[in-house]
N, C-alpha and C positions, 0 to 999 in steps of 0.2 A: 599588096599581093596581086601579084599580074593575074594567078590564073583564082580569081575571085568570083564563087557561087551565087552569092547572095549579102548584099550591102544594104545597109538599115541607116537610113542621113538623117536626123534631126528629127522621129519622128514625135509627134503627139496625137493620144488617144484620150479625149474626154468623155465625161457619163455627167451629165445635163441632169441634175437632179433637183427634190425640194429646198433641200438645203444648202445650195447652190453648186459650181460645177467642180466635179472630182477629176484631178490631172492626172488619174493612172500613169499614162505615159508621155514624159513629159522632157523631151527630144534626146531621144534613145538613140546611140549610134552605133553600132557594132559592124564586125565581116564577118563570113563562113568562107572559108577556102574549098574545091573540092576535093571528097575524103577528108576532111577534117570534122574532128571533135568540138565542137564549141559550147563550154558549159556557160550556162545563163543562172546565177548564183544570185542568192536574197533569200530575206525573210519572207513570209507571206502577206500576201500585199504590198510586195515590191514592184509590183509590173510586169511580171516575167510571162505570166499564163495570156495576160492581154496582150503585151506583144507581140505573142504566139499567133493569137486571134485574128490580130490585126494582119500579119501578115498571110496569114489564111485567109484572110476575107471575109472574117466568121465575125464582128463587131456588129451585136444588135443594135439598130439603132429605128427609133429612137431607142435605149436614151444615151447609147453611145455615139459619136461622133470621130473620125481621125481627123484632126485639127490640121495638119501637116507635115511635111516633111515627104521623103520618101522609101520606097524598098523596092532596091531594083533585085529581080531574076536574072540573071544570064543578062545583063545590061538593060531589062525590059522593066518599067517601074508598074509592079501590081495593082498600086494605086489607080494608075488611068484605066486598067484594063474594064471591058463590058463584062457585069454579071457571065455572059454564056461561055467569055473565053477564061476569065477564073474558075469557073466551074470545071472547066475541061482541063485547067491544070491544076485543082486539089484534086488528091487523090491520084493523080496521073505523076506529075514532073515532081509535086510537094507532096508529101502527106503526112498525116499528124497520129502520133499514138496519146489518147486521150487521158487527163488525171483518171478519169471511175468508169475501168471499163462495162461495169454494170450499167450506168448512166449512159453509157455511148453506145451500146449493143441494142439493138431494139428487143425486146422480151417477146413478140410473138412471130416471132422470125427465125429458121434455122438459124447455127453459126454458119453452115453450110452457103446458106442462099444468100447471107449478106457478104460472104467474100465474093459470091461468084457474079450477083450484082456488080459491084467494084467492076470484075474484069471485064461483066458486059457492057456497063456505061459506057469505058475507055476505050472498048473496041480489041480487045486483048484474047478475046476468043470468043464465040457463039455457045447458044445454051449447049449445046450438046457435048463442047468441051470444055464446057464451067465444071462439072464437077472434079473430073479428074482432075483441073489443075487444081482446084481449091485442096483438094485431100494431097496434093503437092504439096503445097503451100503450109500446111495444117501441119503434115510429117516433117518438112524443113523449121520450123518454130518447135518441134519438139513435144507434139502432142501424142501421144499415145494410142492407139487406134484410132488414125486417123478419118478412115472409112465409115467407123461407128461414129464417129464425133460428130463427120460430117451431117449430121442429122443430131445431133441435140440441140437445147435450147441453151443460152446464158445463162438459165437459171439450175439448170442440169451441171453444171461448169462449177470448177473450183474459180477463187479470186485470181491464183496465178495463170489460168488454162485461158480463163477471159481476157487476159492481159494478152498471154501468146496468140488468142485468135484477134486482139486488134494490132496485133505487131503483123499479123500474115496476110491482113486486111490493110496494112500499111503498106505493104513489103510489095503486094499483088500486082503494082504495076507498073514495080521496077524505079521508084523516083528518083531523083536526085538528089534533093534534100528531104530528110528525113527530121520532124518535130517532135520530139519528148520530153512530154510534160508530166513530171514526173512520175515517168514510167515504174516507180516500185512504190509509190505509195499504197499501205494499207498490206501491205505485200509481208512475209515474214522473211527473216534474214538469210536463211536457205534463196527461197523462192527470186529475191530482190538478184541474189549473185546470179541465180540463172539468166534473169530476166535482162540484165546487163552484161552476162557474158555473150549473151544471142544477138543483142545489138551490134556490140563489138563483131560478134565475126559477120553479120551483115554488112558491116563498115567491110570491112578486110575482104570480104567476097566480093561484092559490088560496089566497093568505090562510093559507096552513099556519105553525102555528106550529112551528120547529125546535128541539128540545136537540141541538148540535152539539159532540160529546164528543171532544176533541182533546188533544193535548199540545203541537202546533204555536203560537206567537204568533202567527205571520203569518196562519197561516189565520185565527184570534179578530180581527187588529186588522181584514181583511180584509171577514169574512160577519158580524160578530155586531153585536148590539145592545148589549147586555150580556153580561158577564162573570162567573163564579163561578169562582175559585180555590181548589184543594180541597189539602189534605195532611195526612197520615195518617187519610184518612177524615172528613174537616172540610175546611168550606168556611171558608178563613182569610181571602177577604176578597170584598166582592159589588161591582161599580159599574157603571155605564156604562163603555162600553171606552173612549172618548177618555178618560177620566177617569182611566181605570183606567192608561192608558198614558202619561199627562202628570203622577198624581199616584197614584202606587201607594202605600199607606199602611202597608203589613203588609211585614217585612225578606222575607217571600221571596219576593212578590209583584215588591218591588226588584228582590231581586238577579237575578230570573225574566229581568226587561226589561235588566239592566246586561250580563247574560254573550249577549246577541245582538251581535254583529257588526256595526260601524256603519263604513261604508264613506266617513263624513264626519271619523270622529275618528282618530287616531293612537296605534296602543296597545303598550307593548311587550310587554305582553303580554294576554289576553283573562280579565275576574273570571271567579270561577266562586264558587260557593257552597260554604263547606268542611264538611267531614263527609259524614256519610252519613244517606240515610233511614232514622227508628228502624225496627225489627221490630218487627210490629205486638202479635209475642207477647210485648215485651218493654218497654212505649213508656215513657221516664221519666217520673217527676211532672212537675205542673205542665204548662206551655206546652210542645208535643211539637214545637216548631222551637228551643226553647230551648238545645240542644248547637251549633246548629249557628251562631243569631242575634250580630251584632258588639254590637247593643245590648242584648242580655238582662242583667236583671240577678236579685238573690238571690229577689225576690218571684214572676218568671216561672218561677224554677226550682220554684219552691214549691206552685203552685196555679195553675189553670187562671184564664187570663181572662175575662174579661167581653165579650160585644161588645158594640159601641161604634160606634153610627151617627152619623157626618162629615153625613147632609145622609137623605134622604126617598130614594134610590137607592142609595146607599154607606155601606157597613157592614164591619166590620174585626174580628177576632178576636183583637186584643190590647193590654196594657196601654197601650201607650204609641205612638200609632199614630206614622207618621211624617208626616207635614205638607211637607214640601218638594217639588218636584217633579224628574223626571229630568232629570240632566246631558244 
């Protein structure tokens, strides 16, 4: 993709711990195009939220570590950059809508003052016309008297209002890419359609390009463009999401789309994927879905795959991809 936002080449993220070191991310590759959707799909504890982190800049460390690789911006790799010039682009060019926006809102802070903070940092307007734009910002995300809001606390906030005041807090300083991390968790099913249709016409207004970090299918077959399928820290397979959902080529990628519920077919019972996710302190040789895959055979147990790009968009993480499409 020529006109490419943001490129993710081999990265790894380790967490140095007692029980020796955890390969979160463990050389992760994806694009974002601008304006595009890109869903970042997995179980929990796949990598997806550290990812996230790591390309924010936001990896404590100790006891986290980025091992290697890189993530370039607009051609600039974030990794070399100094503490004060990433500072200056989170929140500005990047920014991130957070899993628990309770967790992320400071409690003894207006909603008010921490958007218009955002706009001071960046240089986006002076106190004097922080408030106005924030109750801008406030009314454009869909909050309801935005002027009274302007002055409550988080804790005065419903789950989804807190959600909408860190998307306006996202939104405040116009970035280019835009991070969500699982922007509806916890959210109820109403609340989750709102909170994804406001993204979406974010997208469509400003051209924002989004990582849309979920575990959901339907959210991904829903907002995304494209697709990355991540497990145990590896993205196991890249496509287009129609593609991705008419011709999944990686077994757990399959079995992801087979164990949803299909209110056309007749089942007596619902698949499911057998085994469990390795530990990441403990992951076996070779192909790390291999305990769990119907088709693995002695070679997958043995050594790590190769990937193996199907077409100029889709890309697969192992030996022997599958080819057929969904029942």
């Amino acid at each position: 993709m020529s006109d490419t936002l943001l490129r993710v080449e081999n990265l790894h993220t380790y967490f140095h711990t007692r029980r020796g070191v955890v390969k979160a991310v463990d050389g992760v590759d994806f694009r974002v195009g601008r304006g595009e959707v890109l869903g970042l799909l997995g179980e929990s504890g796949c990598g997806k939220s550290v990812t996230a982190l790591t390309i924010m800049g936001l990896v404590p460390s100790p006891p986290g570590e980025v091992a290697g690789g890189r993530v370039l911006f607009q051609g600039e790799d974030l990794l070399s950059l100094s503490p004060e010039k990433m500072k200056t682009l989170r929140g500005g060019d990047i920014s991130m809508i957070f899993q628990d926006p309770l967790s992320a809102l400071n409690p003894v802070f207006t909603v008010g003052r921490q958007i218009s903070e955002a706009l001071i940092c960046h240089g986006k307007t002076d106190k004097k016309g922080a408030r106005e734009r924030s109750v801008r910002l406030l009314n454009e995300v869909g909050i309801p008297e935005p002027d009274r809001r302007f002055d409550s606390y988080p804790h005065e906030l419903s789950g989804g209002m807190c959600q909408r005041v860190m998307i306006a807090m996202a939104i405040a300083c116009d970035p280019q890419l835009l991070i969500a991390d699982e922007p509806t968790t916890a959210l109820d099913v109403t609340i989750q359609k709102q909170i994804l249709n406001l993204v979406h016409d974010l997208r469509e207004q400003r051209n924002t390009a989004v990582l849309l970090i979920t575990h959901d299918m339907g959210v991904i077959a829903e907002n995304a463009d494209r697709a990355a399928v991540m497990y145990t820290g590896k993205v196991v397979e890249e496509a287009p999401v129609e593609e991705l959902f008419t011709r999944p080529s990686h077994p757990y990628t399959r079995g992801l789309l087979e164990s949803i519920p299909d209110m056309e077919r007749q089942m007596p019972r619902l698949p499911s994927i057998p085994g469990f996710v390795p530990n990441l302190l403990d992951l076996p040789p070779g192909c790390p879905f291999a305990p769990r895959c119907k088709y693995a055979e002695d070679a997958c147990r043995a050594e790590m795959p190769e990937r193996i790009h199907l077409s100029d968009d889709h890309s697969v993480l192992c030996r022997k991809p599958l080819m057929g499409t969904t029942a």
